[in-house]
Biotite code that builds the C-alpha atoms (Angstrom):
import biotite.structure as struc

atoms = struc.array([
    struc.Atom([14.047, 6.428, -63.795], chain_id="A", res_id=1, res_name="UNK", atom_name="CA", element="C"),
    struc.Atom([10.844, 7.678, -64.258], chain_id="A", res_id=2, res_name="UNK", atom_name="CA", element="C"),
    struc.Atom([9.632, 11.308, -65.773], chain_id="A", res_id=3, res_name="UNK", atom_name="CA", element="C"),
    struc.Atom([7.128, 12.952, -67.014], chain_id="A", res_id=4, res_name="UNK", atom_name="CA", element="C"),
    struc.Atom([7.977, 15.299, -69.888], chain_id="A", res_id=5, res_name="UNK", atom_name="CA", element="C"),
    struc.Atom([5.531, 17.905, -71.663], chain_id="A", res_id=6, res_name="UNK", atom_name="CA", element="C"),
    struc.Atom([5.052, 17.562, -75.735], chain_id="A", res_id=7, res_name="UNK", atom_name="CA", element="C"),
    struc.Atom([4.838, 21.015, -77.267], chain_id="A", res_id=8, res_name="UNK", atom_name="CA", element="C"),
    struc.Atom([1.407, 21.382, -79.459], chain_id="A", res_id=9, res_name="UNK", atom_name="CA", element="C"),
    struc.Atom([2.701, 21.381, -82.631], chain_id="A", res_id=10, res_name="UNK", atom_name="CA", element="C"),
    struc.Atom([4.106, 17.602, -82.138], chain_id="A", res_id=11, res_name="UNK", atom_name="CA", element="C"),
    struc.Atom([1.211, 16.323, -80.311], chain_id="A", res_id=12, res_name="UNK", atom_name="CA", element="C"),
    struc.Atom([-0.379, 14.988, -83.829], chain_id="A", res_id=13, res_name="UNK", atom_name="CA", element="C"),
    struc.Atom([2.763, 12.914, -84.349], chain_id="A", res_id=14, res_name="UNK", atom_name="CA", element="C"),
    struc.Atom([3.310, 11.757, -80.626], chain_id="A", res_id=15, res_name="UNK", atom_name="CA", element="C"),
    struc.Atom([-0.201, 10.507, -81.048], chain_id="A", res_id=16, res_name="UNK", atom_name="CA", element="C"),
    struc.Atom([0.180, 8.883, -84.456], chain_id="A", res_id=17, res_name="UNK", atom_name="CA", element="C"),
    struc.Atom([3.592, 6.698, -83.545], chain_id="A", res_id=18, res_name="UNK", atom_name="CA", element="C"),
    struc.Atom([5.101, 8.190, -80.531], chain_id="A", res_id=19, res_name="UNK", atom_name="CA", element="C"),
    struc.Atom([7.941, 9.269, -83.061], chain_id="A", res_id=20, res_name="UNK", atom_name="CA", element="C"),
    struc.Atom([9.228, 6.031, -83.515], chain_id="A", res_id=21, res_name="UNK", atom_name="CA", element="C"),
    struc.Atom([9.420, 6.829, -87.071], chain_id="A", res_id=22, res_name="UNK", atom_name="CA", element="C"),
    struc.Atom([10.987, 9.804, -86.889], chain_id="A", res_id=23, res_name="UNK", atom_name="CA", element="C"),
    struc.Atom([13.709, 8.312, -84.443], chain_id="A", res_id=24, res_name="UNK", atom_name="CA", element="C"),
    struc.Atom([14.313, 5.352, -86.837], chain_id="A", res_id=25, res_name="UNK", atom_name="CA", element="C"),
    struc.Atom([15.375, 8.044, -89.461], chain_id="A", res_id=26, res_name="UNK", atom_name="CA", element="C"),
    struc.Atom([17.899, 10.146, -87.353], chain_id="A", res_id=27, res_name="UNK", atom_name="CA", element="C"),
    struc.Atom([19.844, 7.215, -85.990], chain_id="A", res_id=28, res_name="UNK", atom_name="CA", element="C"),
    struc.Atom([19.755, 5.829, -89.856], chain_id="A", res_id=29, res_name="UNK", atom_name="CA", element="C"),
    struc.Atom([21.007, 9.486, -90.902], chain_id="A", res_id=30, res_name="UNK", atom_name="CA", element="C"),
    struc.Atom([23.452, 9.380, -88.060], chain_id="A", res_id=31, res_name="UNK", atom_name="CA", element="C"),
    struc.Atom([25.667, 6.821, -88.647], chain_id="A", res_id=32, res_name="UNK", atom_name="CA", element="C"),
    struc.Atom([28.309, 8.911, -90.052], chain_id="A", res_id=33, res_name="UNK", atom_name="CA", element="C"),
    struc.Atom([28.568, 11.256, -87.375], chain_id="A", res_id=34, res_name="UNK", atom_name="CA", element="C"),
    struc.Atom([27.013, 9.212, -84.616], chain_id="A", res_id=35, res_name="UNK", atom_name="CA", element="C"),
    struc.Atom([28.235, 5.715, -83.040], chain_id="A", res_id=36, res_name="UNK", atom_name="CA", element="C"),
    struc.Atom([26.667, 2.517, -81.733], chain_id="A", res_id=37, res_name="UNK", atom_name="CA", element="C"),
    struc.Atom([25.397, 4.375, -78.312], chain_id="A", res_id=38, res_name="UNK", atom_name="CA", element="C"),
    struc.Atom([23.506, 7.314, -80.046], chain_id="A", res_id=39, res_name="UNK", atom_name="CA", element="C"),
    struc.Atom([21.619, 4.480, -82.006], chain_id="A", res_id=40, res_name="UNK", atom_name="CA", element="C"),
    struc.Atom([21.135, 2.600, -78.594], chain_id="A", res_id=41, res_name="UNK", atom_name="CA", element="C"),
    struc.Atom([19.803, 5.865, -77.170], chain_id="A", res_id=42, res_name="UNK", atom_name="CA", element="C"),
    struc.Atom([17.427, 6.583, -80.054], chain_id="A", res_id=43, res_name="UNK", atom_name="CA", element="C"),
    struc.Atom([16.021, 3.191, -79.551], chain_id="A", res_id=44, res_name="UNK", atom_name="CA", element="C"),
    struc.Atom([15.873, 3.506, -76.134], chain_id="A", res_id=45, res_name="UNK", atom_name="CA", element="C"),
    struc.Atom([14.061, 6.935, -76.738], chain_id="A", res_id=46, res_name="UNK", atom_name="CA", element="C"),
    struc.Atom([11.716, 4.741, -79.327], chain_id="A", res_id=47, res_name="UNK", atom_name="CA", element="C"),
    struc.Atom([10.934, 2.070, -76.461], chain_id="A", res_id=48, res_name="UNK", atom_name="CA", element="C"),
    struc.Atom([10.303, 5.063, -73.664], chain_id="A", res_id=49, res_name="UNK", atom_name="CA", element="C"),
    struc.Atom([8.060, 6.949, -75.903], chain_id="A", res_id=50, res_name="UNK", atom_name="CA", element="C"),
    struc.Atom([6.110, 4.105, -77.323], chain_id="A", res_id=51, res_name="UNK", atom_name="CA", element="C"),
    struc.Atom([5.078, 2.599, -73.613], chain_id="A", res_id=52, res_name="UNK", atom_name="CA", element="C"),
    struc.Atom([4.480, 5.828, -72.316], chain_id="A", res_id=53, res_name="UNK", atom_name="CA", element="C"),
    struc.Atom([1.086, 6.827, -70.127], chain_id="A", res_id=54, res_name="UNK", atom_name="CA", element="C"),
    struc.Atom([-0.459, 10.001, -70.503], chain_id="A", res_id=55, res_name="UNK", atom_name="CA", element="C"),
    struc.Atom([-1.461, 12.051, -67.773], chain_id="A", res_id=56, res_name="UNK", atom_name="CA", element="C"),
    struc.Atom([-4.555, 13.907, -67.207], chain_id="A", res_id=57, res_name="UNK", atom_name="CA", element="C"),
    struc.Atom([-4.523, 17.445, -67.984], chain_id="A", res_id=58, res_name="UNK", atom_name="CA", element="C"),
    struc.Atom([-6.434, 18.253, -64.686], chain_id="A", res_id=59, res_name="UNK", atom_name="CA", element="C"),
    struc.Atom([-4.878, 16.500, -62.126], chain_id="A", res_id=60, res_name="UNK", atom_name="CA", element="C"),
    struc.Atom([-3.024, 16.839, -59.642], chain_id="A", res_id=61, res_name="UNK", atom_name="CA", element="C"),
    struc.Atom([0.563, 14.729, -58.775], chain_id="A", res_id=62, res_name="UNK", atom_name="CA", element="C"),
    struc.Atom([1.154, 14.838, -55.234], chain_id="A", res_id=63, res_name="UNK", atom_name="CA", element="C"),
    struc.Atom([3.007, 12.628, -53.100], chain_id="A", res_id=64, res_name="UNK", atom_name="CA", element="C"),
    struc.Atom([0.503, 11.259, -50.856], chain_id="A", res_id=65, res_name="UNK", atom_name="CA", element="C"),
    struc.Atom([2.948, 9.069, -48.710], chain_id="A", res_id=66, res_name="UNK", atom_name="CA", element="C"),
    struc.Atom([4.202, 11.773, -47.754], chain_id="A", res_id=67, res_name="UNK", atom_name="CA", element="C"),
    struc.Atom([1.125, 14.170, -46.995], chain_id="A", res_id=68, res_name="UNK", atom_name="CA", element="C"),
    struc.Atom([0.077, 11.145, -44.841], chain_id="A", res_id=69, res_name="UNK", atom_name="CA", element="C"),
    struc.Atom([3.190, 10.802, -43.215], chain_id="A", res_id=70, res_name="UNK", atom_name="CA", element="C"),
    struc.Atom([2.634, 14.474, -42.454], chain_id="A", res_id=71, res_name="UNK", atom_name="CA", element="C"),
    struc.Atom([-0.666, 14.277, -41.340], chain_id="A", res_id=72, res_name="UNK", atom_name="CA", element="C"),
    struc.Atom([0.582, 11.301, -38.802], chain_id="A", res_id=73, res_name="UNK", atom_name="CA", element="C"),
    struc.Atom([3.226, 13.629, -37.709], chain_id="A", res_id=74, res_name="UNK", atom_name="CA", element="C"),
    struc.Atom([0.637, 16.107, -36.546], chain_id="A", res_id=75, res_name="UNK", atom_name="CA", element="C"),
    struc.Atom([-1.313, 13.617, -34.914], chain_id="A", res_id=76, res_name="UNK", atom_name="CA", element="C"),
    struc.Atom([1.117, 13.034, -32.539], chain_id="A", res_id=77, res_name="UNK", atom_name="CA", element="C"),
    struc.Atom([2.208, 16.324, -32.321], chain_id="A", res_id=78, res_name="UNK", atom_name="CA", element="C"),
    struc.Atom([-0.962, 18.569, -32.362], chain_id="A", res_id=79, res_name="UNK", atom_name="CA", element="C"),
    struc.Atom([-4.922, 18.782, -30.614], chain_id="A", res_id=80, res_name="UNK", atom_name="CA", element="C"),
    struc.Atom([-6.324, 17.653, -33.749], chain_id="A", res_id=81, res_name="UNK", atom_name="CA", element="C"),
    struc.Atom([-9.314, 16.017, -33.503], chain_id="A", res_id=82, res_name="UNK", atom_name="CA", element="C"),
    struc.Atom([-8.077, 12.107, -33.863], chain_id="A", res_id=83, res_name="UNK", atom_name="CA", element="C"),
    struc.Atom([-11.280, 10.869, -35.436], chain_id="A", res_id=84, res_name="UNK", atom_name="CA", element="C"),
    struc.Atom([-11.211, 13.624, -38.210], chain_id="A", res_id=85, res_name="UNK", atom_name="CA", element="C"),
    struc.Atom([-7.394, 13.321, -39.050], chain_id="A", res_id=86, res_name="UNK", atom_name="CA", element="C"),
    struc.Atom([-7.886, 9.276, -39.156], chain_id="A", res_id=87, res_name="UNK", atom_name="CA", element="C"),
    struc.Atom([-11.142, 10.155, -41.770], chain_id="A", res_id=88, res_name="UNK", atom_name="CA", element="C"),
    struc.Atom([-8.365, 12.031, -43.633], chain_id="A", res_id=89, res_name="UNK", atom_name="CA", element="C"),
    struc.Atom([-6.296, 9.656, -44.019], chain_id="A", res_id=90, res_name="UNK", atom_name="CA", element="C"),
    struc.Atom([-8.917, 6.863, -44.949], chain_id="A", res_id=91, res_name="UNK", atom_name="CA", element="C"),
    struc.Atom([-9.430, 9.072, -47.873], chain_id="A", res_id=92, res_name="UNK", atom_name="CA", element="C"),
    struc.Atom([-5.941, 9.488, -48.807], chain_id="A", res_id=93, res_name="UNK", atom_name="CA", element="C"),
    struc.Atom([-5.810, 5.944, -49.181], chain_id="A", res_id=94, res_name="UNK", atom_name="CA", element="C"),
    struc.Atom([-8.994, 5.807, -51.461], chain_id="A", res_id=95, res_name="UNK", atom_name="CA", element="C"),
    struc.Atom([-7.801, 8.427, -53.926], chain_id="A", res_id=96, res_name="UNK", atom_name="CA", element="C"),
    struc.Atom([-6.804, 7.253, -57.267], chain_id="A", res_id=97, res_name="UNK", atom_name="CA", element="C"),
    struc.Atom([-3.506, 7.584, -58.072], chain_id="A", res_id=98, res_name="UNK", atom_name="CA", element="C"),
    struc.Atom([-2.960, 9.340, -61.605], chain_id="A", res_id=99, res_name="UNK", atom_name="CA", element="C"),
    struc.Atom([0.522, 7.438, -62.118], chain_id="A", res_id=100, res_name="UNK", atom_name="CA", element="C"),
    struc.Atom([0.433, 4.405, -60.854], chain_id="A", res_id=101, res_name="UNK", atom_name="CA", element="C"),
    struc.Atom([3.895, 3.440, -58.203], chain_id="A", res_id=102, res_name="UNK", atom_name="CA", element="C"),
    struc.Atom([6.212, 1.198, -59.917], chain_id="A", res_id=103, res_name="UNK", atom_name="CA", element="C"),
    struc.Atom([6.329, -2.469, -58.497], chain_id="A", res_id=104, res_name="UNK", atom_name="CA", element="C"),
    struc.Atom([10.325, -1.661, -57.175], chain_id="A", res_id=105, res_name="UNK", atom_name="CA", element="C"),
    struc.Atom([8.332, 0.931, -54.764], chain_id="A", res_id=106, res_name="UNK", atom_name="CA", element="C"),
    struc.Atom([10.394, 3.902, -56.655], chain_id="A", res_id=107, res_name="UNK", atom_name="CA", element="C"),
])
């Protein structure tokens, strides 16, 4: 599963310094009275997700272009659009970068 979370200002020093890994590392040490083997699991898990995450431009946009293509396909079929045009259209869709690159399972 895949998401893409937003860091509040005030941590973004610390995000950037260790992706609080050590921060993590103290609460599931701290825990161990109160918490049990999967809590630690999930703060390591937490460490893992956080340390191999991308950041995202501030300015872009996330759309899902399969499916604006897909769309614009649709009205291909379905509409007088000039074919030419909506085939430059998609060309271009295809030549955008893509801000998060697709996983390899095609998620």
């Amino acid at each position: 599963m895949e998401l893409l979370i937003k860091i509040p200002k005030e941590f973004e020093q610390h995000f950037k310094q260790d992706a609080f890994e050590d921060s993590l590392n103290r609460l599931s040490t701290d825990a161990h009275l109160n918490a049990g083997l999967y809590e630690q699991e999930t703060a390591k898990m937490l460490i893992d997700a956080f340390k191999n995450a991308i950041h995202v431009r501030r300015h872009g946009r996330l759309i899902d272009a399969d499916a604006l293509e897909a769309s614009l396909v649709f009205a291909e079929k379905t509409a007088n659009w000039a074919v030419p045009a909506l085939r430059a259209v998609l060309m271009v869709i295809d030549e955008m970068l893509t801000l998060i690159p697709a996983s390899e399972e095609g998620e």
